[in-house]
C-alpha positions as CSV (number, residue, x, y, z in Angstrom):
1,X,122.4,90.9,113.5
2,X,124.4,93.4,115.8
3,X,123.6,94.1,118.9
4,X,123.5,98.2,119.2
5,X,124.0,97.8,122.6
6,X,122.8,101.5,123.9
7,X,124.9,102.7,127.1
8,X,126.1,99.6,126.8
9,X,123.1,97.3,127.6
10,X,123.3,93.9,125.9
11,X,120.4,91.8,123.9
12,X,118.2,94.6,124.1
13,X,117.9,96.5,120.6
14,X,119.1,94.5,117.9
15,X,119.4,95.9,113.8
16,X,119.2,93.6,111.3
17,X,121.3,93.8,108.1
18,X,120.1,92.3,105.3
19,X,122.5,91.4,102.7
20,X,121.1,90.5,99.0
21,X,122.3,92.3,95.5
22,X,121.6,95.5,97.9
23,X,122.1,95.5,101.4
24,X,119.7,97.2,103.9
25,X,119.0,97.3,107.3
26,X,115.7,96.6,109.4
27,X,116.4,99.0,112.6
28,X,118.9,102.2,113.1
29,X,119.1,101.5,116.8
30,X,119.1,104.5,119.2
31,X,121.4,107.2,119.1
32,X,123.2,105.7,122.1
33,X,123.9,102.9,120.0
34,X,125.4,104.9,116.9
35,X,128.7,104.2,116.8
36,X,128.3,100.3,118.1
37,X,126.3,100.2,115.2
38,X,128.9,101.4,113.0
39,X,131.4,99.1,114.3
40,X,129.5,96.4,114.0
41,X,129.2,97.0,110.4
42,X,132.9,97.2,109.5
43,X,133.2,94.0,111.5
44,X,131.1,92.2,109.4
45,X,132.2,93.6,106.2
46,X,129.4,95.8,105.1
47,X,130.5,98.3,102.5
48,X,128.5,101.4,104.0
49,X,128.3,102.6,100.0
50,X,126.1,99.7,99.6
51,X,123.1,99.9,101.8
52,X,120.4,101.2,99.7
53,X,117.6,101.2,102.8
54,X,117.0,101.4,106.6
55,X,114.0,99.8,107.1
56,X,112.3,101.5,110.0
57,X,109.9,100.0,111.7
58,X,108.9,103.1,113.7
59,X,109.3,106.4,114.7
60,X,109.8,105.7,118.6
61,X,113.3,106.9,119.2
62,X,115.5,103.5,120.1
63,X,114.4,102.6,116.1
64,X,116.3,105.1,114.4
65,X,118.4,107.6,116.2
66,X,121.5,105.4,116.0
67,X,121.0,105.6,112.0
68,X,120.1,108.8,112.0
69,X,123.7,110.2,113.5
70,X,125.5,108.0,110.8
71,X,123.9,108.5,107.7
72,X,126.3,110.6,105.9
73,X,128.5,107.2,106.2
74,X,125.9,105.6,104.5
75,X,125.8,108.4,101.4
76,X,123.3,106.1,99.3
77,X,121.1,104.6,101.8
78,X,117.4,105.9,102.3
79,X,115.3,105.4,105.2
80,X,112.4,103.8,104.7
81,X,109.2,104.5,107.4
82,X,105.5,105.0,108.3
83,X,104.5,108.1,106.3
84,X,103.3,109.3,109.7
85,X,106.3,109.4,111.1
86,X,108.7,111.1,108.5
87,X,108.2,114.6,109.4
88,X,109.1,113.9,112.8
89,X,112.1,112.1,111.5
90,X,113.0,115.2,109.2
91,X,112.2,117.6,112.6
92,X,112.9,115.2,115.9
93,X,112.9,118.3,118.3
94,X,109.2,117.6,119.0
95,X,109.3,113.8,119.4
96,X,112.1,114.3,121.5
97,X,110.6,116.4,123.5
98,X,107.5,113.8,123.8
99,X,109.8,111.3,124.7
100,X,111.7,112.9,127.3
101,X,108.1,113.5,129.0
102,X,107.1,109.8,128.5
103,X,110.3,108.2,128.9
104,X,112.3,110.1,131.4
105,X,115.5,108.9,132.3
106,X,115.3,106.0,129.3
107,X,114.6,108.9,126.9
108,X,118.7,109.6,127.9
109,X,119.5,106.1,127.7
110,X,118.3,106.0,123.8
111,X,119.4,109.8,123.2
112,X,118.2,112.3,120.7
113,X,118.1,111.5,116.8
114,X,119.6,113.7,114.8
115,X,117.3,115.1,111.5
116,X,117.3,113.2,108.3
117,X,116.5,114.9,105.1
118,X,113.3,114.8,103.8
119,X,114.7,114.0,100.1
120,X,116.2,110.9,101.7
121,X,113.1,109.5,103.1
122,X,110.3,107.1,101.9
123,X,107.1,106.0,103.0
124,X,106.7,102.6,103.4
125,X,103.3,101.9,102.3
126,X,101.2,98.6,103.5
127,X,102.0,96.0,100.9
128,X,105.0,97.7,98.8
129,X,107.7,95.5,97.9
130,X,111.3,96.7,98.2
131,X,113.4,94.8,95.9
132,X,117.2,94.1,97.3
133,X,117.3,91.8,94.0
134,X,117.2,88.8,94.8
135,X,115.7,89.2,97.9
136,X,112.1,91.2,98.5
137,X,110.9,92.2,101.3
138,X,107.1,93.2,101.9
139,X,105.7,96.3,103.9
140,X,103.3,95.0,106.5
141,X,101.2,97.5,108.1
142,X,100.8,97.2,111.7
143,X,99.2,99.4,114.0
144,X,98.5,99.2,117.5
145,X,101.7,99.7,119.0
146,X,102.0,103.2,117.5
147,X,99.6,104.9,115.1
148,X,103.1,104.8,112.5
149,X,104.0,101.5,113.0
150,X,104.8,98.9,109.8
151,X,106.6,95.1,110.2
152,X,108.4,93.8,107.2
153,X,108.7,90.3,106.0
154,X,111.1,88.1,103.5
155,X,108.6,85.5,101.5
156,X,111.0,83.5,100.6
157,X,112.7,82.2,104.1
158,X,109.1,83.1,105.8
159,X,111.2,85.6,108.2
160,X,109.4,88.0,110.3
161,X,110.8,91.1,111.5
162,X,108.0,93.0,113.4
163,X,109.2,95.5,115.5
164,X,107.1,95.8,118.3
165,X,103.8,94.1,117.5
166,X,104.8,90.6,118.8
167,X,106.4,91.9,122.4
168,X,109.9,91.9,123.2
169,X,111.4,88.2,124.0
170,X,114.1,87.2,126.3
171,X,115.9,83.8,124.4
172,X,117.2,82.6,127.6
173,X,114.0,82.6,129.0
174,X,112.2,81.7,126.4
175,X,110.0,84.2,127.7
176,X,107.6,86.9,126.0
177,X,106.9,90.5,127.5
178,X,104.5,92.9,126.6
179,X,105.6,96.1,124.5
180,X,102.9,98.4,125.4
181,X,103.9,102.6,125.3
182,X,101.2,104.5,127.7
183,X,99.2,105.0,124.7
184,X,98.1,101.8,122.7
185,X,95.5,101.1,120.3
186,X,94.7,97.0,121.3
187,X,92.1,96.3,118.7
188,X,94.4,97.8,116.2
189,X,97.3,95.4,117.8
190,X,95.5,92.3,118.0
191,X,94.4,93.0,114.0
192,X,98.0,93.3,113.6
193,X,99.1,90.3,115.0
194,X,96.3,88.2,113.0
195,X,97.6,90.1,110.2
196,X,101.1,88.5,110.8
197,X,99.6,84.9,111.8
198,X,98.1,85.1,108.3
199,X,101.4,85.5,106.9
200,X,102.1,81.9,107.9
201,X,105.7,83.3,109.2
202,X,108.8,80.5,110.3
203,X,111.2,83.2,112.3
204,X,110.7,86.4,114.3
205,X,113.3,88.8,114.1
206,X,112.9,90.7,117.1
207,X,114.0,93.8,117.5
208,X,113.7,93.4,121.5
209,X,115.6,91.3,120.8
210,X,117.0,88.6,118.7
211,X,115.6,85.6,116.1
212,X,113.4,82.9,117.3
213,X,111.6,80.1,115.8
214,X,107.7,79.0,116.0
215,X,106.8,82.4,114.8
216,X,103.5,81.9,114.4
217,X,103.0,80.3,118.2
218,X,104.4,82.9,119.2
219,X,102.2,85.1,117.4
220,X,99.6,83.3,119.2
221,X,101.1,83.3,122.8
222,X,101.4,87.3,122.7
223,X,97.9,88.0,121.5
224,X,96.4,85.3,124.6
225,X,99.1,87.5,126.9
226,X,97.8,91.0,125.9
227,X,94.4,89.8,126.8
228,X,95.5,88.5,130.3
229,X,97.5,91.6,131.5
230,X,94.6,93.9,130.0
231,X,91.6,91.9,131.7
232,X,93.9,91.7,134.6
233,X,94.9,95.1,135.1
234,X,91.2,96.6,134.7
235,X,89.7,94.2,137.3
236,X,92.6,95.3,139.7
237,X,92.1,99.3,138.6
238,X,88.0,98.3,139.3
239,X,88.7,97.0,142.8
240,X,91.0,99.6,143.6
241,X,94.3,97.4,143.7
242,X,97.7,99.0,144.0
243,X,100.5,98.8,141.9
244,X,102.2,95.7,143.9
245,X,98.6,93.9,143.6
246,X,98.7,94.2,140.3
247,X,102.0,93.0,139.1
248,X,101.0,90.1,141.9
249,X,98.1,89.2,139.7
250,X,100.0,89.6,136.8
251,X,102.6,87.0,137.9
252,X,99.9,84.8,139.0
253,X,98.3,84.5,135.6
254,X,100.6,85.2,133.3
255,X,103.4,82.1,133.3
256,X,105.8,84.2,130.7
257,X,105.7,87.0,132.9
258,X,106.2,85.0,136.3
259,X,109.5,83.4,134.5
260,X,110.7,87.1,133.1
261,X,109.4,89.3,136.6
262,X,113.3,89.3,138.0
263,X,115.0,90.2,134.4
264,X,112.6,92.3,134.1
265,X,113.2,94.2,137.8
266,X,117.1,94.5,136.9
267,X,116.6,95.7,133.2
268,X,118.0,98.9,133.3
269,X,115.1,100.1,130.5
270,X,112.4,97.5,130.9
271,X,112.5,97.8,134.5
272,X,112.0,101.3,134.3
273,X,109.7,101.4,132.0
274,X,107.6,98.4,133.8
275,X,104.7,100.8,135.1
276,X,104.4,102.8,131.4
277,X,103.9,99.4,130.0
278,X,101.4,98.7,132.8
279,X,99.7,102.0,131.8
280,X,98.9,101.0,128.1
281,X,96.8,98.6,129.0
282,X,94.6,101.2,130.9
283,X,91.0,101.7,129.5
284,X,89.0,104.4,129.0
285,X,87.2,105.4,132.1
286,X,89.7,104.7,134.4
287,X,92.0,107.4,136.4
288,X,95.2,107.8,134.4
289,X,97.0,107.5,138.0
290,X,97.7,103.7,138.9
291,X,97.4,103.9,143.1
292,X,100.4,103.8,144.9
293,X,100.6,101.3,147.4
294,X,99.5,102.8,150.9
């Protein structure tokens, strides 16, 4: 694992190098995190010539940009990703653009990908099996998160890496925390994480960040919390509860949350991006506008 430490944030966005007859990566990191990444590479004495994939989990843009910049030291390596996502990846001006106006200031933080070319791209289709020889690893489709989002697991070892559909976890806290954009999809997230329960799976590979063990408890804990913060945060939207309320309820009802609410306030990106994840749990019918408190 190296820790692509963006703007120099530690055990926050982790890439995984996987090291069989082929070596690959699950992750690019974001462009923030480029040369980090590249470091940490040479440290551990990856032979850039030798990674044949980046395994992408998605398009958002702390998943790939730090790749993306370094590429041409990685002259056989293709990047492997949600066949949604690839023209963006070919053409990132748009999603940056998107992620400037969703993100703000973190957008910076990450910074912009650079283009990859199309002929070294690959969608990774649910259930294909990339071969590193003796090591395979299988394409998990899992929406919900993003409409282009895929996990990826390793049979043999039962290891997990699932980007964002099981939540970003803080090892010192043994704590989990919602990874909700504005936008979400939670039926299509809660079928992912049964789809990854059904996997039977011993070790999550998080990308936010780091392994952990009792993967499928885990699994489990996430889906129960998703259904907490969304029941919670509609009741407090229906009575007209502001912002402070809400995280109040949160903290009351969610024990993960109540352990992680001060790591969270200091995080320089989760901290930030504390109301957007708020946000996705937002149903239709509501005002997109979260009251302010008065």
């Amino acid at each position: 694992m190296i820790d692509a430490k963006p703007f120099g944030i530690e055990n926050f966005t982790a890439v995984y190098v996987l090291r069989g007859e082929k070596a690959a990566l699950i992750e690019g990191g974001p462009a923030s995190g480029a040369e980090r990444l590249l470091t940490g590479l040479r440290e551990i004495g990856v032979d850039l010539k030798e990674i044949a994939y980046i395994m992408v989990t998605h398009i958002h843009v702390d998943h790939w940009g730090g790749a993306s910049l370094i590429l041409d030291e990685m002259p056989n390596a293709k990047v492997i990703a949600h066949p949604k996502g690839l023209t963006h990846m070919a053409n990132p001006d748009k999603l940056w653009e998107q992620s400037k106006a969703v993100l703000g200031e973190v957008a910076d933080i990450f910074g912009k990908p650079a283009p990859i070319p199309v002929e070294r791209l690959i969608p990774a289709e649910d259930g294909m099996i990339i071969n590193l020889g003796d090591m395979e690893i299988q394409v998990i489709e899992t929406l919900g998160h993003a409409p282009h989002h895929v996990s990826y697991y390793e049979r043999l070892s039962g290891s997990l890496f699932p980007g964002e559909t099981a939540g970003m976890h803080v090892k010192d806290l043994n704590a989990i925390i919602p990874a909700t954009p504005p936008v979400i999809i939670l039926e299509k997230l809660f079928e992912s994480i049964d789809k990854l329960i059904r996997l039977n799976p011993e070790i999550i590979y998080y990308t936010h960040f780091g392994p952990a063990d009792n993967a499928v408890e885990k699994l489990n804990v996430y889906a129960k919390q998703l259904r907490i913060w969304s029941s919670t945060i509609n009741e407090c939207l229906r009575n007209n509860e502001d912002y402070d309320a809400i995280l109040a309820r949160l903290m009351e009802r969610d024990p993960n949350f109540k352990v992680a609410f001060e790591y969270i306030r200091k995080h320089p990106v989760i901290g930030r991006a504390l109301k957007s994840i708020i946000q996705g749990f937002i149903v239709n019918g509501f005002s997109c506008k979260i009251p302010s408190k008065s």
